[in-house]
Structure formats: structure tokens, C-alpha cells
Phi, psi and omega in degrees: 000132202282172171289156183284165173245089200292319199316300167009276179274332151319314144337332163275349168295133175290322199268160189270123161259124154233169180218122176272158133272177179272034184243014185042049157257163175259136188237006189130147193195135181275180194317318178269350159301308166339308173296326201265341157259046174264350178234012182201158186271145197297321180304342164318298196288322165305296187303320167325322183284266218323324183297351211234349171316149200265164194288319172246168153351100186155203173243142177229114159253148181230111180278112177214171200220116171253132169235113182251111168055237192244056184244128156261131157230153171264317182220192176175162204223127177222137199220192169141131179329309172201187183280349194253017186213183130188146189229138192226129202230079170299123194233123183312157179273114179284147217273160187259135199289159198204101223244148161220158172235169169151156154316130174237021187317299174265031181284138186223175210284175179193141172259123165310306182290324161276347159326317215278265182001291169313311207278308171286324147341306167316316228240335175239024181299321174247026181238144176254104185205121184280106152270107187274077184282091198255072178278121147322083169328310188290351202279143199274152155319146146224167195277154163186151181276118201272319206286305188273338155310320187281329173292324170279337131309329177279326184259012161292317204283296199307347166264013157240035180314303177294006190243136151319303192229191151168130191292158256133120155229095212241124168189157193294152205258118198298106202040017174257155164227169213231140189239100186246138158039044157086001166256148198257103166274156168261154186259159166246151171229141204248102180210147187259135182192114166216200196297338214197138136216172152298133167274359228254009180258002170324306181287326166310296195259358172281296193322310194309272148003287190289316180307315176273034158083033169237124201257112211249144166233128197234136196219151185326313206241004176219180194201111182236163204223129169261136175251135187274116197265090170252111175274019156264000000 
């Protein structure tokens, strides 16, 4: 029997693991920790471990509800061994199917990222608001009706009117899909977020939203949008 390739096999685990030292540097992490520090600081995650530890030698596993961006977790397990180490193993919260409905009749091919561009252009022509625009250059066409997509970027911008800054994230959704007329797309999210905005156009972009098959989560201070990325 060849040795096993443990690296291997954690790298087949979706949820992430890492191992600190006891200087809170990373000594090691697999391929999907990799991903989640890209939304959190590795030190977060080390005080998380050290707050959450068992008093000896083992394991403590614990149930809390974590959000790093659109990182969901439920729980998390922290253990160790000896003194040089201590491993913290964080478990997605499992995603829920996730359905739209709407016409894709008049939908044509679209760059999201040039949408977006036009749409903030627009939108800050006569306003002084600092945009933190963070985009996936790389995010694939998708079909959409360009016309009420663009309406639905503009009165999105308009409920941050009153704001001073405001954060832009445009990026592919990590192991989620969007399920239209029994068939399963992968998403790009789309989410807009600053201290404030206006509500009172909310029923206006969730309807807007659903007709073109997109699913808004609309929150006092942000507005996020799952994009179905469909190439027929």
C-alpha cells in the first residue's frame, strides 16, 4: 500500500484549515483557507483559534455563526497537540439551492464590468463620494436585458446618494449557484455598501431584480445582487 498523501487529502475538504504557530504566523493551510484570506485577516483567525480552545491537549468544537464578505460558517473546531502549534478548522454553512424566476427572452451577451463602469460614471458625475470599486476583470459575459440592467444599477447608486464613501464588489460566487427553469448557473455578486443609504426605492429594485433573474438581498446599509453568469 503506497503512504497516504495526507496534504492530499485535506485539500479535499471544502472548509478551511489552518495551523498557527505560537507566534500567530501561519505554518500551514489548505487550498480553501487560502480563499477565506482573502476576506479576513489571518489574526482574526488565530484569536478566534486561541478564544476558542480547549484548556488541554484535544479538540473543542464550537457552534457560532461567522460572515467573512459572502463566507458563511456555522461552526469550527480547534485543537492541538503540543505548544508549537495550534489548528483551526472552520464548516460552511450549507448553501441552500437558490431559485429565480423572470423572462430571459430579451436578454442579450453583457459585460457586467462595463455596465458597472457606465453605471458609476453616471452616477458620480455631479456628486463628490469616494468609490472603492474592487472588480473581477475575468468574470465571463452573461446574458441580460442591458437596458433594465442598467436601470437597476442606477437606482441602486441612488440610494447612496447621501454618502460620503461607498465600497463596490463585483466577484464570482464561491461554490454557489442560482437554479433558473431547472437549470443551475454559477454567480457573480454584485454588493454595494456604506454607513447609510436610502430606502424608499427598495420595492422598485427587488421587482426590477427578480424580473431579470437576479436575486437581491437589499439590508439597511448594503444591496447585494446574485447574477446568474448564463452563456446561451
Amino acid at each position: 500500500m503506497n503512504t497516504l498523501d495526507f496534504e492530499f487529502l485535506v485539500n479535499m475538504d471544502n472548509n478551511p484549515l489552518i495551523v498557527f504557530n505560537p507566534n500567530g504566523k501561519i505554518i500551514y493551510l489548505n487550498n480553501s483557507a487560502e480563499i477565506l484570506m482573502g476576506y479576513v485577516s489571518s489574526s482574526e483567525i488565530y484569536n478566534l483559534a486561541l478564544n476558542n480552545a480547549p484548556k488541554e491537549y484535544g479538540v473543542k468544537n464550537s457552534k457560532m455563526e461567522l460572515v467573512y464578505d459572502h463566507l458563511n460558517f456555522y461552526s469550527i473546531s480547534v485543537g492541538y497537540k503540543s505548544d508549537e502549534w495550534i489548528a483551526i478548522k472552520l464548516y460552511f454553512r450549507p448553501l441552500s439551492k437558490k431559485y429565480a424566476n423572470g423572462d430571459t427572452k430579451q436578454h442579450i451577451l453583457t459585460d457586467i464590468n462595463k455596465m458597472l463602469s457606465v453605471a458609476i460614471y453616471q452616477f458620480t458625475i455631479d456628486k463628490d463620494i469616494d468609490i472603492q470599486l474592487f472588480a473581477d476583470g475575468d468574470l465571463p459575459h452573461t446574458m441580460l436585458n442591458q437596458n433594465e440592467f442598467l436601470k437597476l444599477l442606477r437606482i441602486t447608486l441612488s440610494t447612496f446618494s447621501n454618502c460620503k464613501s461607498l465600497h463596490i464588489s463585483l466577484k464570482l460566487g464561491i461554490g454557489e449557484h442560482l437554479i433558473i427553469n431547472n437549470n443551475s448557473y454559477k454567480i457573480a455578486i454584485l454588493k454595494f455598501k456604506s454607513n447609510t443609504r436610502e430606502r424608499k426605492e427598495d420595492k422598485e429594485i427587488d421587482e426590477l431584480a427578480n424580473r431579470l433573474c437576479i436575486v437581491p438581498n437589499i439590508q439597511a446599509k448594503s444591496i447585494s445582487f446574485d447574477i446568474p453568469l448564463i452563456q446561451e
